[in-house]
C-alpha positions as CSV (number, residue, x, y, z in Angstrom):
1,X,-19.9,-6.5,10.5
2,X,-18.0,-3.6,11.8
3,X,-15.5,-2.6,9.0
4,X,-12.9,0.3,8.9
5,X,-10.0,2.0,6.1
6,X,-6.8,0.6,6.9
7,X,-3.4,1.1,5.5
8,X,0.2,-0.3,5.2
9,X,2.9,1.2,7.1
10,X,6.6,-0.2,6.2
11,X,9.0,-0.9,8.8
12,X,12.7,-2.1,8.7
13,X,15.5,-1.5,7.1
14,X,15.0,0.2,3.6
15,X,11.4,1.1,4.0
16,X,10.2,4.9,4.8
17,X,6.7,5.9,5.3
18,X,5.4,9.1,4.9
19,X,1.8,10.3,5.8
20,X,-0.4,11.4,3.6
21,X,-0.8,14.6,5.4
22,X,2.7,15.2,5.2
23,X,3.4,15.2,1.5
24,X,3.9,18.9,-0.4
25,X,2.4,16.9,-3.8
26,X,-1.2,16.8,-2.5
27,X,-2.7,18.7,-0.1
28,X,-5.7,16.2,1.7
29,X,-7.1,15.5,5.0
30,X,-6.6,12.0,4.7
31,X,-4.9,9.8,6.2
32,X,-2.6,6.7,5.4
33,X,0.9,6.1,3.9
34,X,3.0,6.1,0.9
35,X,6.0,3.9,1.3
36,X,9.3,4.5,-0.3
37,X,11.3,1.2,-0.7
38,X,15.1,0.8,-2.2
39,X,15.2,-2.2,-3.7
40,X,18.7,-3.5,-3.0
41,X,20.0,-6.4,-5.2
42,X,18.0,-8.6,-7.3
43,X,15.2,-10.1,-5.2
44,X,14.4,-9.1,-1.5
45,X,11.1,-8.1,0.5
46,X,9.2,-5.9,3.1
47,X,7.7,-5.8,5.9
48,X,4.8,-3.8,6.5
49,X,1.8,-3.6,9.8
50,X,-1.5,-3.2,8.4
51,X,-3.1,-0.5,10.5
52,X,-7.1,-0.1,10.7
53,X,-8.2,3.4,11.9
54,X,-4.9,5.0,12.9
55,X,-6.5,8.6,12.0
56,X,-3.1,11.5,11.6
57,X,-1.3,8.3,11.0
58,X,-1.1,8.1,14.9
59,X,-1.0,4.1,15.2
60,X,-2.0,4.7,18.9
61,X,-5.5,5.5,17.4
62,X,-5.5,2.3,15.7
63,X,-5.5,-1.0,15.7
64,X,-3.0,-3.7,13.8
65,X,-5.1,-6.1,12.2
66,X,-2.0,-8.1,10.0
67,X,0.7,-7.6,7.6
68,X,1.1,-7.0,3.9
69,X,4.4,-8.2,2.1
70,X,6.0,-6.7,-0.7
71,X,8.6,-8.5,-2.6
72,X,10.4,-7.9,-5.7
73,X,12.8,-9.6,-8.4
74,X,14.8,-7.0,-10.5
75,X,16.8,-7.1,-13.5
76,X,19.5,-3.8,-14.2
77,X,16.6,-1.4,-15.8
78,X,13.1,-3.1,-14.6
79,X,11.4,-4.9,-11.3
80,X,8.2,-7.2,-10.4
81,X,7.1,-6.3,-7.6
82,X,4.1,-8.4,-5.8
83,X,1.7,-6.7,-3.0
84,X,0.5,-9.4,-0.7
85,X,-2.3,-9.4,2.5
86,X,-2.4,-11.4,5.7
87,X,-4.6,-10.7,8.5
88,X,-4.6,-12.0,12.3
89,X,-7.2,-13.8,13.3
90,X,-9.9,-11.7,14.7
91,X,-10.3,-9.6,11.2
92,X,-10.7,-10.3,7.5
93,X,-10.4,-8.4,3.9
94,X,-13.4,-6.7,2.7
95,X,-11.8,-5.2,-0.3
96,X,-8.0,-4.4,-1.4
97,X,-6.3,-1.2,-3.1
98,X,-3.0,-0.8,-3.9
99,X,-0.3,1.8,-6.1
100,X,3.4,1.1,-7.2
101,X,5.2,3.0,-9.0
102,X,8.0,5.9,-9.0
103,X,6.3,8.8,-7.9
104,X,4.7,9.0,-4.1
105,X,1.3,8.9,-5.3
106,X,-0.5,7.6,-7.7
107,X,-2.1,10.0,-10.6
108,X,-5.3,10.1,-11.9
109,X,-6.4,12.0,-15.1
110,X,-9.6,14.7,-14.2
111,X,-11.0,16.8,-17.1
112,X,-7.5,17.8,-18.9
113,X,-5.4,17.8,-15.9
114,X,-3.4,14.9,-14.3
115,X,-3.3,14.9,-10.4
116,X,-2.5,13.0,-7.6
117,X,-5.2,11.2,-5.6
118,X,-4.8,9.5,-2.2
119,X,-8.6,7.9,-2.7
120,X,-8.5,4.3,-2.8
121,X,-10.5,3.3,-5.8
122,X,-8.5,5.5,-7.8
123,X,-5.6,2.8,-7.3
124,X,-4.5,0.9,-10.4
125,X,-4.5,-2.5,-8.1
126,X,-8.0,-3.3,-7.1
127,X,-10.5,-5.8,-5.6
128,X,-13.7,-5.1,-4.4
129,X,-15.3,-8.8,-4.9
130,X,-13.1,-10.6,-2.1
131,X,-15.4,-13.3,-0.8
132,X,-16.6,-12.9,3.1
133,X,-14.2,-14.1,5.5
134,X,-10.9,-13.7,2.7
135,X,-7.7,-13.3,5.2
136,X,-5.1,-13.5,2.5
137,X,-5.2,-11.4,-0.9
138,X,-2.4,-11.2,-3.4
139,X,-2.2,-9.0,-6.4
140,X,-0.3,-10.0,-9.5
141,X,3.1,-8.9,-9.9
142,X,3.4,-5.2,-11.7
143,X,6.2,-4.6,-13.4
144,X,8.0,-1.1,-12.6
145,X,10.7,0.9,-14.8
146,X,13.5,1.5,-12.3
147,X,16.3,-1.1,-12.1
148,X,17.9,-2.8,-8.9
149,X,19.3,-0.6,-6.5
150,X,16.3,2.1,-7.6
151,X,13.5,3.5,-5.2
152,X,9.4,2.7,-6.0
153,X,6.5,3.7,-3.7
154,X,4.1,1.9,-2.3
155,X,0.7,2.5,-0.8
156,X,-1.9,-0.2,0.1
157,X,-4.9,-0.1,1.5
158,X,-7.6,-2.4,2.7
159,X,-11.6,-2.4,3.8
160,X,-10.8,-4.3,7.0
161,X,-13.8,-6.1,9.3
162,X,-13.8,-7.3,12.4
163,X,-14.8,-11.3,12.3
């Protein structure tokens, strides 16, 4: 089957995504998003279009193969927050990565040194053994240290096919 990288790109109110290639933390040549999401009251979610193959983060050299859901329930100083996956028809999940946290990136420890990385297995939240034809994925929640009405970053990524 022909597979591609794809990645989640927030849209609507609350949600700001910012390519890869434009952050000042890391400098790469890869492309994708980290989205930064207030999360405003208790409970609430996003919207995000899954994008297969939208290389500079131009989603005119891509192709929207489904969504991926982010919804959270907070309390004053903590928040779940649950990274979900659903694909139109025509495509299907090879393998899922995902980050949330409070910084734009995720961080990786190398040698001594802590960095960040924008490589997909790196990503705390990973599945690699999604069964052949898989058009939905959830990960469990993760719990982040920043209370309602605080920001977290998101950034998930797929192995998309086409079916």
């Amino acid at each position: 089957a022909e597979c591609g990288t794809a990645f989640a790109r927030v849209v609507g109110i609350g949600g700001t995504p910012t390519c890869f290639l434009d952050l000042t933390i890391i400098n790469t040549d890869r492309w994708g998003w980290t989205n930064a999401l207030t999360l405003v009251g208790m409970s609430g979610s996003f919207s995000f279009d899954l994008w297969v193959g939208a290389a500079d983060c131009d989603t005119s050299k891509g192709t929207f193969a489904g969504h991926v859901t982010v919804d959270y329930t907070c309390t004053a100083t903590s928040c779940q927050v649950t990274i979900s996956y659903a694909l139109i028809s025509g495509f299907y999940l090879d393998s899922v990565h995902a980050y949330v946290g409070t910084a734009q990136l995720p961080q990786v420890t190398v040698g001594k040194k802590t960095q960040y990385t924008v490589a997909p297995g790196l990503y705390p939240l990973v599945d690699d053994s999604l069964a052949p034809g898989t058009t939905t994925f959830a990960f469990p929640p993760v719990t982040v240290a920043v209370g309602s009405g605080g920001t977290v970053y998101v950034v998930a990524h797929a192995g998309v096919c086409i079916a």
